[in-house]
C-alpha positions in Angstrom: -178.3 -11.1 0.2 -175.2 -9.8 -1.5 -172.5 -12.1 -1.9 -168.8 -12.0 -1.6 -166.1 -11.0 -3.8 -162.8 -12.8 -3.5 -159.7 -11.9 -5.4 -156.2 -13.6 -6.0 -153.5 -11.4 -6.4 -149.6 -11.7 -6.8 -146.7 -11.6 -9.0 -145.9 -13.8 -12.7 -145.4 -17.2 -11.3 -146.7 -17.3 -8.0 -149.5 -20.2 -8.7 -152.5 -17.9 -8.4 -154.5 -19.6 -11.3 -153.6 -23.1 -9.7 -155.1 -22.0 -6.1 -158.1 -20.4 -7.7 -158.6 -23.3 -9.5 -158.2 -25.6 -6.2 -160.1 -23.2 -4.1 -162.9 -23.1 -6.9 -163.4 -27.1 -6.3 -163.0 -27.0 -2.9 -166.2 -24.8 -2.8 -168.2 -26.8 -5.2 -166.9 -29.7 -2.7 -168.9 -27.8 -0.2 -171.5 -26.7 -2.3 -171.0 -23.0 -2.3 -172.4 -21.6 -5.1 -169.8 -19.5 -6.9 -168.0 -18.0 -10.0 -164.4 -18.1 -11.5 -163.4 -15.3 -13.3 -160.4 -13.3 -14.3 -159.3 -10.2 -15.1 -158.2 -9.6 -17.9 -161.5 -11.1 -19.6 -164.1 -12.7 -17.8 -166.6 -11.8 -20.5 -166.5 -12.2 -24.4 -165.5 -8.6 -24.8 -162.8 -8.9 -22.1 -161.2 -11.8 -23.8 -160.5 -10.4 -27.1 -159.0 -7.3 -25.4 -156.8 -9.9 -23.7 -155.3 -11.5 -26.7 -153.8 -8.2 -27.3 -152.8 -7.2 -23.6 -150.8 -10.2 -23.0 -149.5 -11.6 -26.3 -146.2 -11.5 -26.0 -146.2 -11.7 -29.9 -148.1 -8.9 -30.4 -146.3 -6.2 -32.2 -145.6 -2.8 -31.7 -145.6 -0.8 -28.1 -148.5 -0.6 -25.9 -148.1 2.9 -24.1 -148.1 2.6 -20.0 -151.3 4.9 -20.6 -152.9 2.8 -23.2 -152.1 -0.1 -21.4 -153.9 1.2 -18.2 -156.9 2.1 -20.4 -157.2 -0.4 -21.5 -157.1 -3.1 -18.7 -159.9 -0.6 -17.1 -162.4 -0.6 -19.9 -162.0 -4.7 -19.5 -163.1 -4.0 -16.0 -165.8 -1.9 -16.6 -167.2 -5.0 -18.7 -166.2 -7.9 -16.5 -167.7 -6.2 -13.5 -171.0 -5.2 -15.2 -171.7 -8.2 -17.2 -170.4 -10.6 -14.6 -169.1 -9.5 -11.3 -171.4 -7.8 -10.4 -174.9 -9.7 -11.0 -172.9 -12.7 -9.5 -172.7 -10.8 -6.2 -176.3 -9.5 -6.3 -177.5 -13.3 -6.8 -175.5 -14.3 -3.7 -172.7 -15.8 -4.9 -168.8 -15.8 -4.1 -166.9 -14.4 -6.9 -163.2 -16.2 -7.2 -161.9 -13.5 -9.6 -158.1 -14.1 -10.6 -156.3 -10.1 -10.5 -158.9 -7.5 -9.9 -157.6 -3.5 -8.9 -154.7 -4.7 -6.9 -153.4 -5.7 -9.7 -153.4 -2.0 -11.7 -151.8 -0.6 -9.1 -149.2 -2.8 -8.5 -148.4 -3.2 -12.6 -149.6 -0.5 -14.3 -149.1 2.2 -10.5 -145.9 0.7 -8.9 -144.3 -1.4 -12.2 -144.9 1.2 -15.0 -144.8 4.4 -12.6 -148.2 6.0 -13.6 -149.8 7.6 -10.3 -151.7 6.0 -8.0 -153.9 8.8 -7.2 -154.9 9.3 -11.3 -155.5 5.6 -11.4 -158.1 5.9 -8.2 -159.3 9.0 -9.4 -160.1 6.9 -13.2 -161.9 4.0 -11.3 -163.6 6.4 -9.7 -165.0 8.4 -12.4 -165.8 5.2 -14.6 -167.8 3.4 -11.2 -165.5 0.5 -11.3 -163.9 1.1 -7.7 -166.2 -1.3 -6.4 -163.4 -3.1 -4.0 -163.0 -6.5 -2.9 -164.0 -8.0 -0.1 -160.9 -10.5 0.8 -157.8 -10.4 -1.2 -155.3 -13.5 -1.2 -151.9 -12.3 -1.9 -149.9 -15.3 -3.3 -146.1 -14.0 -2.2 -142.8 -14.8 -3.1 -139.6 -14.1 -4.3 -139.1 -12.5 -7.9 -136.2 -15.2 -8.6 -137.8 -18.4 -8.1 -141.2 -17.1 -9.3 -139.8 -15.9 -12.9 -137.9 -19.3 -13.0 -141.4 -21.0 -12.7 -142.6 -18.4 -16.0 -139.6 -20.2 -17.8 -140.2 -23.0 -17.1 -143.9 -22.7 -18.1 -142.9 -20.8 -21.4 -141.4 -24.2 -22.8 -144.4 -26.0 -22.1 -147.9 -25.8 -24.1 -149.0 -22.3 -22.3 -146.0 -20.2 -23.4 -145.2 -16.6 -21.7 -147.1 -13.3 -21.7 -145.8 -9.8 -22.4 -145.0 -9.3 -18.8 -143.6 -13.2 -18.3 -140.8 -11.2 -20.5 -140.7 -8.5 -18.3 -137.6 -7.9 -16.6 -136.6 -8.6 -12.7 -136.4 -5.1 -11.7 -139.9 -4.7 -13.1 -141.3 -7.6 -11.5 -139.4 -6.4 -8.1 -141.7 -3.1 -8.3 -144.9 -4.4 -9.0 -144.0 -7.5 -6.0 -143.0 -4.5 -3.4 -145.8 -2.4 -4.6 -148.4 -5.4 -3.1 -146.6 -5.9 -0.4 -147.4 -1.8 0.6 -151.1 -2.8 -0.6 -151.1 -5.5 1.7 -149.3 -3.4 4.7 -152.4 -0.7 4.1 -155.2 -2.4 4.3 -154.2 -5.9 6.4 -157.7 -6.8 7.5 -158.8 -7.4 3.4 -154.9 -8.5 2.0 -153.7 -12.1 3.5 -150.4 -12.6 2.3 -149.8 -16.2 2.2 -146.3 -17.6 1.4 -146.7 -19.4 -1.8 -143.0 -20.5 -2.1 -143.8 -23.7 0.1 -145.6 -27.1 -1.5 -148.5 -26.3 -3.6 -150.8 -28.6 -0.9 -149.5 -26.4 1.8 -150.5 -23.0 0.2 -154.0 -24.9 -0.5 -154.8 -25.6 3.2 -153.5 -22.0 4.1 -156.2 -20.9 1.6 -158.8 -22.9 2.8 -158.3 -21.9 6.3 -158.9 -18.4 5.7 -161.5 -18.5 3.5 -163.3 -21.3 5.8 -163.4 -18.4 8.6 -163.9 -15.6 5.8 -167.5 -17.7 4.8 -168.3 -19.5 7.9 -168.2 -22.7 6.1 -167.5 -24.4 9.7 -164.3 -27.0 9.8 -163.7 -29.7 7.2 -163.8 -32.0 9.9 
């Protein structure tokens, strides 16, 4: 039996990798057999590619093209080496940014077509979509303040932490039309209100999404 792929998706600062990380124990609270992954990364490969992706440090400019590339060829690995036997095995795959998230950065945010980026996915058999899509929403202003505010702590900012608002605004309104085009698989969820709040909203849906019954 195949199993069922799950993504988080949303702007810098909108607590996706907390919720994954909550909804990940909730699921091994109820003994769902799963795995946590994230994109960029998710395998050896993927990681190292990573380092350079998001390293705000890094120097020189990474073309909107390169960039694109390069984030794909990351996917073409995760998905292989790990998505993918993960599903055939049965198992839910948590995967933090999937395809959602190259449209809405590298499509809406850096301008590059949406059609060549389907048409690229397509070609490389990495358009394997998912099958519920969590959109963590909220507004750019308070979400980049949350990027700040993580950037003086121990986890620092990425290169797109530094991005600027009007960016951020793109890529946010380019989800929202991803989630207005396909509303059965995109649940937007307002992630503005308490973190607990946002966890039981979670929960809910992906309660009815599995079956798993009522908490109860």
């Amino acid at each position: 039996m195949s199993g069922k792929l799950i993504t988080f998706e949303g702007i810098e600062g909108s607590g996706k990798s907390t919720q994954i990380r909550l909804l990940s124990e909730y699921l091994e609270s109820r003994k769902v057999g799963h795995l946590l992954t994230r994109e960029p990364g998710g395998t050896r490969l993927g990681d190292q590619i990573r380092r350079h992706l998001l390293d705000a440090e890094e120097p020189g400019e990474i073309f909107p093209e390169t960039e694109l590339l390069l984030f794909l060829a990351v996917r073409a690995q995760h998905l292989r080496e790990a998505v993918l036997p993960a599903l055939d095995a049965g198992r839910v795959v948590l995967c933090d940014r999937y395809n959602d998230a190259t449209l809405a950065y590298q499509g809406f945010g850096r301008g590059l077509p949406l059609t060549r980026i389907r048409e690229i996915q397509r070609a490389a058999g990495i358009d394997r979509g998912p099958d519920l899509t969590l959109l963590l929403d909220m507004e750019v202003g308070p979400a980049l303040e949350r990027t700040r505010k993580r950037g003086d702590g121990a986890g620092g900012q990425s290169r797109f932490d530094r991005e600027g608002e009007e960016f951020h605004r793109k890529v946010r309104e380019g989800y929202l039309k991803i989630a207005e085009s396909e509303p059965a698989r995109v649940r937007r969820i307002d992630a503005a209100r308490p973190i607990n709040i946002v966890q039981g909203a979670i929960i809910s849906i992906v309660n009815d999404f599995l079956d798993l019954g009522n908490t109860d």
